[in-house]
C-alpha positions in Angstrom: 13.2 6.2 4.8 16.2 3.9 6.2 18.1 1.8 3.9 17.7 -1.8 5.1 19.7 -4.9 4.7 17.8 -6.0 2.2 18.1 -3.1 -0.2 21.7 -3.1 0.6 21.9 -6.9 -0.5 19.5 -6.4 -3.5 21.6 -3.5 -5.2 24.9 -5.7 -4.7 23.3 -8.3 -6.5 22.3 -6.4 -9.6 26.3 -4.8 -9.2 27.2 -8.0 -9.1 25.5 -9.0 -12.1 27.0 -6.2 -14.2 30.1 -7.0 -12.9 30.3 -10.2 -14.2 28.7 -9.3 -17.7 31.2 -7.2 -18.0 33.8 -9.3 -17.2 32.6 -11.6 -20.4 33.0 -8.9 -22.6 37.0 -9.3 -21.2 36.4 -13.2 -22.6 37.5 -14.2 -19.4 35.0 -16.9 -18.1 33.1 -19.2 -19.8 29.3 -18.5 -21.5 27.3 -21.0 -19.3 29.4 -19.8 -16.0 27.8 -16.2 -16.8 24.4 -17.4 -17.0 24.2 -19.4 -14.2 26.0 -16.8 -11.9 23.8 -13.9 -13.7 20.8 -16.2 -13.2 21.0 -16.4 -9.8 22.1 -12.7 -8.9 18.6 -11.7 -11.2 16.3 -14.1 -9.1 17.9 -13.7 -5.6 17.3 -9.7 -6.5 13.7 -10.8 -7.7 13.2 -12.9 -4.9 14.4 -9.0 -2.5 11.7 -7.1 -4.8 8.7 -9.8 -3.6 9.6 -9.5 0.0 9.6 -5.8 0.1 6.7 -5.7 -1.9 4.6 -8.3 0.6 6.2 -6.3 3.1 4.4 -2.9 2.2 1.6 -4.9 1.2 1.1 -6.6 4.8 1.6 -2.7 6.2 -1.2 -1.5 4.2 -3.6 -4.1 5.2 -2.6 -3.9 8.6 -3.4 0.4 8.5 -7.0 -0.5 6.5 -8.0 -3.1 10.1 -6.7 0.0 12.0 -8.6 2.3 10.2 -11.8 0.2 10.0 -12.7 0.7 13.6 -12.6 4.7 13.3 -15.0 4.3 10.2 -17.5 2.2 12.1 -17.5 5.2 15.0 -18.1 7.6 11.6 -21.2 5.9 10.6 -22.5 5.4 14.0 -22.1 9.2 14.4 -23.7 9.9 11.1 -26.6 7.9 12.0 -27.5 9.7 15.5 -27.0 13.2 13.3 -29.1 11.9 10.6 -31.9 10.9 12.9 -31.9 14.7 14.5 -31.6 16.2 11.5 -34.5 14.0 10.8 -36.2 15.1 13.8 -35.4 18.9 12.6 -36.8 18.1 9.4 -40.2 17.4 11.1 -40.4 20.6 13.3 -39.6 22.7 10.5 -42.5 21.0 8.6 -44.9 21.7 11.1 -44.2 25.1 11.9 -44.6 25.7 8.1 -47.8 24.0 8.1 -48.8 25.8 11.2 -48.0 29.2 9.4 -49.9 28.3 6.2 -53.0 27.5 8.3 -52.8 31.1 10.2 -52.8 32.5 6.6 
């Protein structure tokens, strides 16, 4: 798995908020500067976490259309199999009833 920009810019963020909460336990900037700045670094990380997840999300859906053709092939296979075995089924019946007549 490579490590993308975005996972690079989401972990600095959440640093970035610990950093400065930890930097208010120093008393060295005001309340309401730490909760805007920590604010922002929690829902630019948020907004990171929804792309990736609409990322994966868009993959998957794009591997189900893939896949949705080979399924179709399946079922038309099945369908020619089922009507020999079908046709099997038939012959089979008749040479029974053939042998129960010779009896």
């Amino acid at each position: 798995m490579k490590l993308k920009i975005d996972d690079v810019a989401f972990w600095i963020l959440i640093l970035a908020a610990f950093i400065i909460l930890l930097w208010l336990l120093r008393d060295s900037p005001t309340i309401e500067s730490v909760l805007v700045a920590v604010g922002l670094f929690i829902m630019s990380s948020i907004i990171f976490l929804y792309r990736k997840y609409f990322e994966i999300d868009k993959n998957t859906a794009v591997g189900f259309m893939k896949v949705k053709s080979d399924f179709k092939e399946v079922k038309s296979r099945l369908d020619v199999m089922g009507g020999k075995l079908t046709n099997i089924t038939n012959k089979l019946s008749d040479i029974e009833k053939f042998i129960k007549n010779k009896k």
